[in-house]
KEKEBA-471296 format. One line per 2 residues: number of its first residue (from 1); their letters; for each residue x, y, z of N, C-alpha, C. Coordinates in Angstrom, 2 decimals. Layout:
BEGIN
NUM> A> X:Y:Z:X:Y:Z:X:Y:Z; ...;
! end
This chain:
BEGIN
1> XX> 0.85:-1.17:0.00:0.00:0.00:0.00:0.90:1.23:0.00; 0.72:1.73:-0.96:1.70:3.33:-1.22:1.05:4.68:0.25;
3> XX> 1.15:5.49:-0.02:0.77:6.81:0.75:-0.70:6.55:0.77; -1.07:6.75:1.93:-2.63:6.88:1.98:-3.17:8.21:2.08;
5> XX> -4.64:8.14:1.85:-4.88:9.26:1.92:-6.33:8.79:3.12; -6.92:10.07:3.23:-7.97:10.06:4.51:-9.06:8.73:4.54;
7> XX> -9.87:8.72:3.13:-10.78:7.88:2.78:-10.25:6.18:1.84; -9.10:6.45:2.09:-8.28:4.97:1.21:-8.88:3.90:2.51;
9> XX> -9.44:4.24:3.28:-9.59:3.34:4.51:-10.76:3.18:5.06; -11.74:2.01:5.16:-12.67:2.30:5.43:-13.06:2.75:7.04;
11> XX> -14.27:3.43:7.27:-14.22:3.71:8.57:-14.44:3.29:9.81; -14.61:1.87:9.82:-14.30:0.96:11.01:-12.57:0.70:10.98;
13> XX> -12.10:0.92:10.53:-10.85:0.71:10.58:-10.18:1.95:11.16; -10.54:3.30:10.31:-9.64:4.97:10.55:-10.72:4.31:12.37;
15> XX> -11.82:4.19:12.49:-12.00:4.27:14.00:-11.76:3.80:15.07; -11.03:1.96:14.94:-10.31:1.14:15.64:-9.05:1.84:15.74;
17> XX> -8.05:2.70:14.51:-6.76:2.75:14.87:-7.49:4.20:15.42; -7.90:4.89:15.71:-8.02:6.21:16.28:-8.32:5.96:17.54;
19> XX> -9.24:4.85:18.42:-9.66:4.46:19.24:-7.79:4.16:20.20; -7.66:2.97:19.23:-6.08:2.56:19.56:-5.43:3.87:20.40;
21> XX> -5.29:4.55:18.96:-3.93:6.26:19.09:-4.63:6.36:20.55; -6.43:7.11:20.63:-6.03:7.47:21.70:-6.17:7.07:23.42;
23> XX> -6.19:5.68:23.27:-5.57:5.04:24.16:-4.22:5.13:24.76; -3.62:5.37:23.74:-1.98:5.56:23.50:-1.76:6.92:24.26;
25> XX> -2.13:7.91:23.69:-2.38:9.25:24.11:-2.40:9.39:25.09; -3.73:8.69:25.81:-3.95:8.92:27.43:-3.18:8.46:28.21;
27> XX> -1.92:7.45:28.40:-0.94:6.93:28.70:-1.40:5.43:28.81; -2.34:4.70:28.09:-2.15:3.42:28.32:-1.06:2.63:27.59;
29> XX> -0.40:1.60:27.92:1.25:0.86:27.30:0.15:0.13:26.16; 0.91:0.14:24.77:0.18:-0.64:23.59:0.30:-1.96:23.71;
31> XX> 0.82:-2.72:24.81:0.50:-3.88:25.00:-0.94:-4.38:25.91; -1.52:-2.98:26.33:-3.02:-3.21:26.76:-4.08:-3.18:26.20;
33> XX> -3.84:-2.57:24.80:-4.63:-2.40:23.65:-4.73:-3.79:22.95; -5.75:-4.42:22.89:-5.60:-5.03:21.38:-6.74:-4.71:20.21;
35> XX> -6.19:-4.60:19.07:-7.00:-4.40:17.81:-7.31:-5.87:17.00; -8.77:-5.75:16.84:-8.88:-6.94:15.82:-10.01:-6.94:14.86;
37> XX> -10.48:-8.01:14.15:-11.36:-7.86:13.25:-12.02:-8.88:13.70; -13.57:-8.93:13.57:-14.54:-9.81:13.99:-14.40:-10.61:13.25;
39> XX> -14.62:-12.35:13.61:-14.86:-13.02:12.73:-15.62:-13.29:11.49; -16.80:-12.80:11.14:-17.55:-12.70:10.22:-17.02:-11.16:9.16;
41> XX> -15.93:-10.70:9.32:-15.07:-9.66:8.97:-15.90:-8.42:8.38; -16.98:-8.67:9.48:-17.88:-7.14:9.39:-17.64:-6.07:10.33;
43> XX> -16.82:-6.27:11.33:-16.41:-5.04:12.22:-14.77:-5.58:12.47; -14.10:-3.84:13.08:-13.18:-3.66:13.61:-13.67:-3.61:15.44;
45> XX> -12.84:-3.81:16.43:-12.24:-3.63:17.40:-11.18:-2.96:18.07; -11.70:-2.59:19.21:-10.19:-2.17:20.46:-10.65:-3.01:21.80;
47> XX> -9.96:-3.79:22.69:-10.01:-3.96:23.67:-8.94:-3.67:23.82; -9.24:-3.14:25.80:-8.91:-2.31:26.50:-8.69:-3.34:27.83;
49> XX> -7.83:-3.52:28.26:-7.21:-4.49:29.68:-6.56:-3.62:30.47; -7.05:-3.38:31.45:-5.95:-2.67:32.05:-6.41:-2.80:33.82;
51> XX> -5.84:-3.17:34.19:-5.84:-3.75:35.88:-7.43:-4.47:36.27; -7.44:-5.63:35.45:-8.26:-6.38:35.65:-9.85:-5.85:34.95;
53> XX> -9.93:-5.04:34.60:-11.03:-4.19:33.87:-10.79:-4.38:32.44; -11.97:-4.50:31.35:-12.01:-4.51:29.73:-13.19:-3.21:29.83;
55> XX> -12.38:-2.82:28.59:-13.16:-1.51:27.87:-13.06:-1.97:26.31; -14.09:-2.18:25.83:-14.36:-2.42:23.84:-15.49:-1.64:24.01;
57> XX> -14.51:-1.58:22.43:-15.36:-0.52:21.29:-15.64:-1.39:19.92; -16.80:-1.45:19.06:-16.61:-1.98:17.73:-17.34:-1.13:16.81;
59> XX> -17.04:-1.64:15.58:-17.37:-0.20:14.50:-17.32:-1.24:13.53; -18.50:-1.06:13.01:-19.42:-2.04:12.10:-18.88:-1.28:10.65;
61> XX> -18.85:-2.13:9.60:-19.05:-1.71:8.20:-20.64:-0.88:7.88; -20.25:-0.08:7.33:-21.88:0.24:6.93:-21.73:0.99:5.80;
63> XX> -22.37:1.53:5.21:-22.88:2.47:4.02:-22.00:1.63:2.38; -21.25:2.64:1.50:-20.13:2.44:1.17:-19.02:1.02:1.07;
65> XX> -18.86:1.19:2.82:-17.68:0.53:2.86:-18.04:-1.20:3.46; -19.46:-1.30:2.76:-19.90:-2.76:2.93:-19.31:-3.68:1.96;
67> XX> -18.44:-2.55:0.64:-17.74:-3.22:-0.15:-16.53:-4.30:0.29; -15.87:-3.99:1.57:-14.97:-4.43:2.24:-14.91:-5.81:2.76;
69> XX> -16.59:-6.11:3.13:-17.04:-7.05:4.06:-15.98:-8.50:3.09; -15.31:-9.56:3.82:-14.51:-10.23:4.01:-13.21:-10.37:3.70;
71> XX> -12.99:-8.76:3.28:-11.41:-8.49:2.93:-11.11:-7.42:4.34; -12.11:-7.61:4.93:-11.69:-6.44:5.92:-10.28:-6.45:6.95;
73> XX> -10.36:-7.93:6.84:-8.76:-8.46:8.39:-7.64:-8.32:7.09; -7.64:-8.44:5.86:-6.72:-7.79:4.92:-6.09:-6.38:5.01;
75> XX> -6.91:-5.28:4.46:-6.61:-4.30:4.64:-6.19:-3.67:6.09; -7.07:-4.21:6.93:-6.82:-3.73:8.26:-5.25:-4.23:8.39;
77> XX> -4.76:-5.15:8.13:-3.42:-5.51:8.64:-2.58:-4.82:7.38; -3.02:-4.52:6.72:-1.89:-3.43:6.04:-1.95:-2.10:6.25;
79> XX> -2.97:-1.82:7.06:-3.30:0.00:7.44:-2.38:-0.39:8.38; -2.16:-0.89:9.18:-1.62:-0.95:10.80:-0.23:-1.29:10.38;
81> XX> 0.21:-1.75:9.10:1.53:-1.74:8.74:2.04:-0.95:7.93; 1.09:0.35:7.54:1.74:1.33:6.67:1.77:2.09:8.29;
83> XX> 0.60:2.29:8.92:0.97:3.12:10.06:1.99:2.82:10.85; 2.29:1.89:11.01:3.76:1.09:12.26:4.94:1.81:11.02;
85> XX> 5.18:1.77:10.24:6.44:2.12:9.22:6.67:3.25:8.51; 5.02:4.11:9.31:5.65:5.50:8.50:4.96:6.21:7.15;
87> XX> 4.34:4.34:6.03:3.90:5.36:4.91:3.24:5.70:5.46; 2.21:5.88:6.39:1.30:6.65:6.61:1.47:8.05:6.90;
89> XX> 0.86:9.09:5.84:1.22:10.30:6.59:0.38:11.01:7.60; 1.80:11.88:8.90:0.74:11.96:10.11:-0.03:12.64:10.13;
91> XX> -0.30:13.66:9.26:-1.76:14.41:8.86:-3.25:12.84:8.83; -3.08:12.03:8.02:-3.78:11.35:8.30:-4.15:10.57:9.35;
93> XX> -3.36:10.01:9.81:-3.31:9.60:11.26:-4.04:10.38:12.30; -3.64:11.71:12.06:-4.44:13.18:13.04:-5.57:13.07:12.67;
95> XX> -6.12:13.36:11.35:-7.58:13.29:11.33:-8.15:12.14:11.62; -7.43:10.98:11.37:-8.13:9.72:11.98:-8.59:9.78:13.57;
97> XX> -7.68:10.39:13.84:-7.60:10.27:15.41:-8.49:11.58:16.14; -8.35:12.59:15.61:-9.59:13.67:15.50:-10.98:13.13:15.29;
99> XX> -11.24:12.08:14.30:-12.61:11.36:14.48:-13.22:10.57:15.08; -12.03:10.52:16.12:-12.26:9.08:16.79:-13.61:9.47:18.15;
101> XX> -14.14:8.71:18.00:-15.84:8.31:19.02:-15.25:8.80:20.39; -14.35:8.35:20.56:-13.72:8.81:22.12:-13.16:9.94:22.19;
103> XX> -12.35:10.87:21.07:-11.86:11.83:20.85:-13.26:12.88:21.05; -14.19:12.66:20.55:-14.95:13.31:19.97:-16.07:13.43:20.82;
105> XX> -16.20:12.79:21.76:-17.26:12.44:23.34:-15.85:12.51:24.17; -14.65:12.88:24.38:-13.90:13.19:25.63:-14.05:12.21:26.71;
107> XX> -15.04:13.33:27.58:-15.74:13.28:29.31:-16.27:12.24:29.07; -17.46:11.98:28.12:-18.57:10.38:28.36:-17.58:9.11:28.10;
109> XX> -16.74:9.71:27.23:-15.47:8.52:26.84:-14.86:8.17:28.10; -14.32:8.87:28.72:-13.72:8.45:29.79:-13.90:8.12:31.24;
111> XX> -15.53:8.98:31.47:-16.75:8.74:32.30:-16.84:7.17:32.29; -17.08:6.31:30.66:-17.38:5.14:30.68:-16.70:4.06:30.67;
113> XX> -15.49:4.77:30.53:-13.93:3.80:30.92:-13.86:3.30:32.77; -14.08:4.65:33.15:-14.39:4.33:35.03:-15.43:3.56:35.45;
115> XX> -16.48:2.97:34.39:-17.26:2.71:35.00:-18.47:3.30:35.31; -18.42:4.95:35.10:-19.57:5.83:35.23:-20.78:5.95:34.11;
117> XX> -21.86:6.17:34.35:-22.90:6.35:33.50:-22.69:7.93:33.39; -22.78:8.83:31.97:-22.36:10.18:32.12:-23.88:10.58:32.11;
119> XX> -24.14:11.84:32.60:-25.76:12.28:32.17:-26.30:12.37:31.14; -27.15:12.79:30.93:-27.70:13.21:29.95:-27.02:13.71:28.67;
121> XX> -26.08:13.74:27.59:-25.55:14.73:26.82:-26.04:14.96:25.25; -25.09:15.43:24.41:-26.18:15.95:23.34:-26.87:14.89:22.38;
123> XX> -28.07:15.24:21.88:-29.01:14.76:21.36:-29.98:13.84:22.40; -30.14:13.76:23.48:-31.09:13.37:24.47:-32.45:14.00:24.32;
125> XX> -33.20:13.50:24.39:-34.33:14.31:24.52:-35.02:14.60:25.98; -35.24:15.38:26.24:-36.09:15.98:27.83:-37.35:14.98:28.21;
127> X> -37.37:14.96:29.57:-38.19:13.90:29.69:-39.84:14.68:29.71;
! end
């Protein structure tokens, strides 16, 4: 795989390695992370181990990128090996990681890592 660009990737994948990054970010060691692909190779993964506690996330194929469905543990292991070596450029990587579900919810992200239920937040409706 040459230079990627933002959308060369489908988006269960830019959202597992963004999930990953920012795991990484927050100081967890990348040996607590693991990334994988579901068996039926319709979603990506992150589990999260870390002092006896699991935190997963999964991110389904949908729209588009249903084109993917059983080449998905393919590509995924060559995104994660252009990113480990560099072709990846880190502009992409950033926006990957800028989109990421946890990036992008912060507080409820990390609210639900502890264990906490967060309140109410946006798009809720009033009771």
């Amino acid at each position: 795989m040459n230079k990627m660009a933002f959308d060369d990737v489908p988006l269960p994948i830019r959202r597992a390695l963004a999930v990953f990054e920012f795991f990484r970010r927050i100081g967890f060691p990348s040996e607590a992370i693991d990334l994988y692909v579901t068996e039926d190779q319709e979603s990506t993964g992150v589990l999260l181990m870390w002092k006896g506690r699991e935190f997963r996330t999964e991110h389904a194929l949908e729209g588009s990128d249903i084109v993917w469905r059983g080449r998905l543990a393919t590509l995924f292991a060559e995104t994660v090996q252009a990113w480990a070596s560099g072709e990846l450029p880190d502009a992409v990587g950033c926006n990957w990681y800028q989109e990421s579900i946890l990036f992008l919810n912060l507080l409820p992200g990390l609210m639900s890592m502890k264990g906490i239920i967060p309140p109410c937040t946006v798009n809720c409706e009033a009771p």
